[in-house]
N, C-alpha and C positions, 0 to 999 in steps of 0.2 A: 534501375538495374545497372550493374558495372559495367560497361564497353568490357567486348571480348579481347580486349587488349590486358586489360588487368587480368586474365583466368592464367594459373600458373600450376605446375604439379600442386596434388594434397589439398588443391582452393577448390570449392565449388563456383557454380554462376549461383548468382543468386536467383535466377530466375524461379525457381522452383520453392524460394522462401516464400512466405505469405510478406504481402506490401502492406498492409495494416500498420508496420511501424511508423514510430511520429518523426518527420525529419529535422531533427535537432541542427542538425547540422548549418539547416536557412540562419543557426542565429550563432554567429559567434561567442566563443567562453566569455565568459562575463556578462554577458548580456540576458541569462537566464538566472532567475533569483527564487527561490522558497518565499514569498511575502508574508507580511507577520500574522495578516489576516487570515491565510490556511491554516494555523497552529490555534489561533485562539474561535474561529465560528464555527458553530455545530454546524452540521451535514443539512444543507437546505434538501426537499420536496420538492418537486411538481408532478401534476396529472396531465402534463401535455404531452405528446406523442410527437417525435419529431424525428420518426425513420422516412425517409424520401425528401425531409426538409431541406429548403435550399440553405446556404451559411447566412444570407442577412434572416429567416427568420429563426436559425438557431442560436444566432446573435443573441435578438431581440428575445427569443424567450427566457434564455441564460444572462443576460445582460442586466433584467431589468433589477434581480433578485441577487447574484453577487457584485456588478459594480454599477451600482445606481447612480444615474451624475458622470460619471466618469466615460471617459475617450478610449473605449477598446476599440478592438479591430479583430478580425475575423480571415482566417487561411486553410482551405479547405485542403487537407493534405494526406489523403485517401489513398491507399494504393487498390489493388485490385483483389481483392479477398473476399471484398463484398460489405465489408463493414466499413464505414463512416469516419474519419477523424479528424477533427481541426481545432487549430492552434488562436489561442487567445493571447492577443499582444496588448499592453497600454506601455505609452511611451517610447515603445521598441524594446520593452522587455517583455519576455513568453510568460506569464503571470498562469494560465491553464491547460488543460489539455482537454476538449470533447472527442465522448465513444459514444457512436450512434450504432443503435444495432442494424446488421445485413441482411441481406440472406445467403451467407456463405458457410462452406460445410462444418467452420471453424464455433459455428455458435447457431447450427440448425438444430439441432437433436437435445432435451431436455438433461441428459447427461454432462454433455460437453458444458451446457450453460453452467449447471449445479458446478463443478469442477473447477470453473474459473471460480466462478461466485465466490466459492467455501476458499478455493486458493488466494485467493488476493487479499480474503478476511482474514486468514491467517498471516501475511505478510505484514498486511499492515498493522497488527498487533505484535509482530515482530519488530515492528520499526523498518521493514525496509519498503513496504508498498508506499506512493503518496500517501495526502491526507483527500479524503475524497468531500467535495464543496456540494456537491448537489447530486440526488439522482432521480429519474423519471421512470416513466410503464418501458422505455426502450434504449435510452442512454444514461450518459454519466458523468460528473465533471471532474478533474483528479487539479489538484493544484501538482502547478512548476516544481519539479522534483529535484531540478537541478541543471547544471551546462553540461553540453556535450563534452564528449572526450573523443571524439573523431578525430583521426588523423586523417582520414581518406574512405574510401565504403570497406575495404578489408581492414585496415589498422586501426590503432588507440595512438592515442598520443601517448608516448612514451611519460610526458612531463605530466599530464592530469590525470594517467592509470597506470604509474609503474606497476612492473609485472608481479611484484609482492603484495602491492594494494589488492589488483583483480585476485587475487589467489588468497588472500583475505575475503573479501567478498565472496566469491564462490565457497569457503567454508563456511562462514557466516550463513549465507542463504540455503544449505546442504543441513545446517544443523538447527533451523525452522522446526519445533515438533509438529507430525503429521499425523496425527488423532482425530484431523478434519479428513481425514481420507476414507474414514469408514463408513460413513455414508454415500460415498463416492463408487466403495468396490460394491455395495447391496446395490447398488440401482445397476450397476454393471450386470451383475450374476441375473439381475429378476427382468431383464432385459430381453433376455435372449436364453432361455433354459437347456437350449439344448446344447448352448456353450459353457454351461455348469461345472461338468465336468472334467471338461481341458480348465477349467480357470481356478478349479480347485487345486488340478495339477503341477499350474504353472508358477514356479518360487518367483517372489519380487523382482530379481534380477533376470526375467523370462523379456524375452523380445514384447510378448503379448501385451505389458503394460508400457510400451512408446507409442503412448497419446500424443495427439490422437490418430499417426500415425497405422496401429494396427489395426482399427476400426473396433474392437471388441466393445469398445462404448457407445455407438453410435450405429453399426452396421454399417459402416460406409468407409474405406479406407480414403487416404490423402495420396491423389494421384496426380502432384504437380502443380504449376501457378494456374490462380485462377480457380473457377467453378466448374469443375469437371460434371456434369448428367451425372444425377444419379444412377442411371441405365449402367455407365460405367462403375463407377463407386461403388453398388453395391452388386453390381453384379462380378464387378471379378473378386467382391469377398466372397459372396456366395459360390463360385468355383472354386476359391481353394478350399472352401471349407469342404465342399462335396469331394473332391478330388483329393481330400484327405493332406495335404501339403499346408494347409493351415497348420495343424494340428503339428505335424510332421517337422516344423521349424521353431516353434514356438517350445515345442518340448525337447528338442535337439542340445543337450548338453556340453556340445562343441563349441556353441557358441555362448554357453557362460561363462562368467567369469569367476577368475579362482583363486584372486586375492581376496583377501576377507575388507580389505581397505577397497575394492575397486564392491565388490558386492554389496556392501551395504544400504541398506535403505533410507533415502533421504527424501527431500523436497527439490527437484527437478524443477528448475529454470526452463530448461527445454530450446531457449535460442538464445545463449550467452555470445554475445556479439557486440562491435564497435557501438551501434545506434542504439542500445538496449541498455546502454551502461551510462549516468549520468554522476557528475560531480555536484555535491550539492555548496553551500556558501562557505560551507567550513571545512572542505577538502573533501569531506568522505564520502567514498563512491556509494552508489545505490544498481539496483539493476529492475528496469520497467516491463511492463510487456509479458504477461502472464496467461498470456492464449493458447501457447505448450506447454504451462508447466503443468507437472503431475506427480505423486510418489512413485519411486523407482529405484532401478541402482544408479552409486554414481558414476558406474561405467556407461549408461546411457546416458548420463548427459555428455561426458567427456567424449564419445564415443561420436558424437556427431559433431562436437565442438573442436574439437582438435584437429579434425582432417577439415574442416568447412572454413573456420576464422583463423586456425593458428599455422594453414599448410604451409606458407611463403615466411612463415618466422623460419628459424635458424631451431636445430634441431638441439642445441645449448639450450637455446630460449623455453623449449616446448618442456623438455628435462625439468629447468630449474622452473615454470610455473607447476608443473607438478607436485616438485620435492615441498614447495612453498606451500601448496595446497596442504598435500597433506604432514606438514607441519602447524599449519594455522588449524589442522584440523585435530589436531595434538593426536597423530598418526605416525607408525616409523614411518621414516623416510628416508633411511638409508637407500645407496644405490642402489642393490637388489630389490628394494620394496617401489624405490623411483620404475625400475625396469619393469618388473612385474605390474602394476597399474598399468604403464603405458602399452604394455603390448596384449592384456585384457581389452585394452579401451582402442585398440586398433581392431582386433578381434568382434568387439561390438558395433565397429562401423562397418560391420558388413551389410546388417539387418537393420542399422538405422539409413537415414537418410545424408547421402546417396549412395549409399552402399552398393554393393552386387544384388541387393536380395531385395532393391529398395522398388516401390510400383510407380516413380517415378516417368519412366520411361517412354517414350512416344512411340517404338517402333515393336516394343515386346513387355508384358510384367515378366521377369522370369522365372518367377514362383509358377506361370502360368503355360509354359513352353510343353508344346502337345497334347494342347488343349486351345480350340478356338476361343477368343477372348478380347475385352474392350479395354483399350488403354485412353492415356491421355488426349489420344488424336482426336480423341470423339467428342472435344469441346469445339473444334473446327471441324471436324470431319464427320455427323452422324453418324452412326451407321457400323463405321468402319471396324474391323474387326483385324487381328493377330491370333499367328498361332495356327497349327494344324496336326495331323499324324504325324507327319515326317521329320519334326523336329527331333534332336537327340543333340546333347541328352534333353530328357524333359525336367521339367519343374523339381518334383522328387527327387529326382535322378543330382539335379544339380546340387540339393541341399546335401546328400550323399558326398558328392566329389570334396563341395567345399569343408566341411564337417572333414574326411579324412584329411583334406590338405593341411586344415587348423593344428590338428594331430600333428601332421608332422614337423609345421613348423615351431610347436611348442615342444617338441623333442629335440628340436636341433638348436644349440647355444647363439650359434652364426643366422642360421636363416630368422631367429626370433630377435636378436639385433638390428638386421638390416630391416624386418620389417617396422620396429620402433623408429630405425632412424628414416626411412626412406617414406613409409606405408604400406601397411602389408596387401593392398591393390598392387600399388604401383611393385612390391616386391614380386607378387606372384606372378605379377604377367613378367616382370623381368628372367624369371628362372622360367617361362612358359609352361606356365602350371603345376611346377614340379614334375614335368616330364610327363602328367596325367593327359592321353589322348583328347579326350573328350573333354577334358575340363580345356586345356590350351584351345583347342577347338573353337568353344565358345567364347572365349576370351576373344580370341582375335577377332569371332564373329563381334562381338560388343564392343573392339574398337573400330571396325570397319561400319558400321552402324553409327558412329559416332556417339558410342552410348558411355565410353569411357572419358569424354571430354572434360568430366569435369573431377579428371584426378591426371589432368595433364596427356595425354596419353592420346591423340590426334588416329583418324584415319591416314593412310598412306598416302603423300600426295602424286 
C-alpha cells in the first residue's frame, strides 16, 4: 500500500484495490524480457492441484515441465485478495508469472470465474493478454509480458508510457470485440431471476454492469481490501435490493452518460493503473490483470481511472490523455467532445469506486443509511452493524439529492468546468452541496468520518 504521505486530492489509497497484482516493480526496466520460448511452446497440462501450495513446491511442480535443467527461482508475491501469485526468475530475469487460485470474493462464484476465463481468451487473441505456458484444476502460468513502466505506486514513467502510448493502449483494449460476453450476461440473468427484470432494464452504460463491484453476478458486492464475511457481502446486497435502492440507482438516468463517445460499449480493463501496464522488448505497451475487467461503458472504466491513478496529474495532462484516447479511438475530439467525456466520466465516479455511492466504507454503505446494516468493519469487527431510523437523509433519499445536483451541475457551463477540472467530489463539497441542506449535511457528515479521505478532503483537525 502507498504511505498516507503520497494520498493527495482526486488519489485514492489503494488500500481498498485488490493486492493480487504482480510487483513488477522488484525488477527493474530491462530486466523483464518475453523469451522466445513463450511464442513458439504450446500451452503445457497438469492435474496437480496446487491452491495452499507452498512456493518450493509450486516451483517444483512448474519447474520440472517448462524449464527442465535450468536455475529458476521462485517469489511469492501475494497480496491479500486471497489469491496466490509468484514470480518466476532465471538469471535475474522475470521469465513468468504464477495464478494460484484463492478463496477470495474475486474468483469465489462460478460467474466471476466464466468472466475472467472468457475475458483473457479474448485478449489473448487480440494480442494483448500474455502467452499462457501451462494451466492446472486451480492455477496458471502466463509468460513475462514485459517491464514495468512504474514510476512510483501512483505514476508511469513518463519515458516508457508516454501519455499518447497509454491512450493508444486504452483504445486498442476498448475496441477488443465482446461477443464473448454473451454467455457472460445468461449466466448473470439465470442467477438470480428475480433480478431479470432490473437487468433487462438496465442499458450497458447502467452502474449495474461495474463488475464485480455491483454484485449482480455473484450476489455479493465488493466491500473494501481484503475478504469481507459473506454475512456482510451479501447481506447488504440483499438490503438494497429489498429496500428498493438497488434498483433505485441502477436505473437512475442522472448518472448516465450522455456522450455517445463516453456510452459506448467496450471491453473494460477495469484497474488501468501504473503496475498493470507493462512494456514489452519492442516498446509496445501491454496492460495485465483481468480480475475487473468486464463489458461496459467506457465511462466506467475512465470513471474510476481518472479520479484514482490520474488525480495528482495536472489537469492539461488528464485533457490531453483524453482528446488522445478518443483520437486513437478515431472519435471527435474536439474540445467540446474532450469536455463532455470528462465530465460524464466524473459523473460516473460517483457509483464507481470510491465514489459517494461506493460500499467501500467502514463506518456507513450509504446506499444503506436508515436502514441497520453491515459494512467493511465486520472483517475485524463480527457483528458490527451501521445505520439506524434516525439517519437522514437515507439511502434513497441520498440517490435523489445527488441525481438532482448532477442536473444542475450539467446545466451550469462554470460548475461543469470546475468539476472536470477539480472533481466533481471535491467540487461539490466546495460549493457545500449546492446550497442543498441535507445533501451538505451529509457531506460534511462523510468528511468528519473520514470517509472523504480519499479525494483529499481531511476531517477537521
Amino acid at each position: 500500500e502507498a504511505p498516507s504521505s503520497e494520498l493527495c486530492p482526486r488519489q485514492a489509497n489503494h488500500a481498498f484495490s485488490r493486492s493480487r497484482t504482480i510487483l513488477l516493480a522488484l525488477f527493474p526496466r530491462g530486466l523483464v524480457r518475453r523469451h522466445a520460448f513463450a511464442a513458439r511452446m504450446a500451452t503445457a497440462t497438469s492435474d496437480v492441484s496446487l491452491k495452499g501450495a507452498a512456493p518450493g513446491a509450486v516451483l517444483s511442480a512448474i519447474g520440472a515441465s517448462l524449464f527442465p535443467g535450468e536455475d529458476v527461482t521462485i517469489k511469492d508475491s501475494s497480496g491479500r485478495s486471497g489469491a496466490k501469485s509468484f514470480l518466476l526468475s532465471k538469471g535475474g530475469d522475470l521469465v513468468a508469472l504464477v495464478k494460484v487460485e484463492g478463496d477470495s470474493l474475486l474468483n469465489s462464484h462460478p460467474n466471476t470465474q466464466l468472466r475472467m476465463k472468457l475475458a483473457t481468451t479474448a485478449l489473448r487473441e487480440a494480442g494483448i493478454a500474455p502467452a499462457l505456458l501451462m494451466t492446472g484444476p486451480d492455477f496458471y502460468v502466463e509468460a513475462a509480458a514485459g517491464a514495468s513502466v512504474m514510476k512510483d505506486f501512483f505514476h508511469f514513467d513518463d519515458e516508457a508510457a508516454p501519455r499518447a502510448e497509454l491512450a493508444k493502449l486504452l483504445a486498442r483494449f476498448h475496441a477488443v470485440p465482446t461477443d464473448w460476453w454473451a454467455p457472460v450476461r445468461q449466466a448473470i440473468v439465470s442467477r438470480d431471476p428475480a433480478l431479470s427484470g432490473l437487468i433487462g432494464r438496465a442499458p450497458p452504460y447502467s452502474p449495474l454492469w461495474n463488475l464485480p463491484f455491483s454484485g449482480v453476478d455473484s450476489g455479493k458486492i465488493v466491500m473494501g481490501m481484503g475478504n469481507i464475511p459473506d454475512a456482510a457481502t451479501q447481506g447488504a446486497l440483499s438490503l438494497m435490493i429489498e429496500t428498493g435502492v438497488y434498483e433505485k440507482v441502477m436505473l437512475c438516468e442522472a448518472f448516465y452518460p450522455t456522450s455517445e463517445a463516453a456510452r459506448r460499449t467496450v471491453m473494460v480493463h477495469g484497474d488501468f493503473k501504473p503496475d498493470n501496464v507493462l512494456q514489452a522488448a519492442d516498446g509496445t505497451l501491454t496492460a495485465i490483470d483481468y480480475d475487473l475487467t468486464c463489458v461496459g461503458s467506457a465511462a466506467h472504466e475512465f470513471g474510476y481511472m481518472l479520479p484514482m491513478w490520474y488525480g495528482k496529474a495536472s489537469y492539461d495532462y488528464r485533457r490531453g490523455l483524453v482528446g488522445e484516447y478518443l483520437d486513437s479511438s478515431g472519435l471527435p475530439h474536439a474540445e467540446a467532445d474532450v469536455a463532455a467525456f470528462m465530465l460524464d466520466c466524473e459523473v460516473a465516479s460517483l457509483t464507481s469506486l470510491p465514489g459517494l455511492l461506493a460500499n467501500i466504507y467502514d463506518k456507513e454503505v450509504p446506499l444503506l443509511r436508515g436502514t441497520p446494516h453491515p459494512t467493511a468493519r465486520m472483517a475485524k469487527e463480527p457483528g458490527i452493524m451501521a445505520g439506524g431510523a434516525d439517519d437522514s437523509p437515507t439511502g434513497p433519499e441520498l440517490v435523489d439529492l445527488l441525481a438532482v445536483a448532477v442536473g444542475q451541475i450539467r446545466a451550469d457551463a462554470g460548475l461543469s468546468e470546475r468539476c472536470v477540472r477539480e472533481g466533481l467530489v471535491q467540487a461539490l463539497f466546495a460549493v457545500e452541496g449546492l446550497g442543498e441542506p441535507q445533501l451538505w449535511s451529509w457531506l460534511q457528515h462523510m468528511r468528519d468520518s473520514n470517509m472523504l479521505r480519499l479525494f483529499g478532503i481531511a476531517p477537521p483537525s
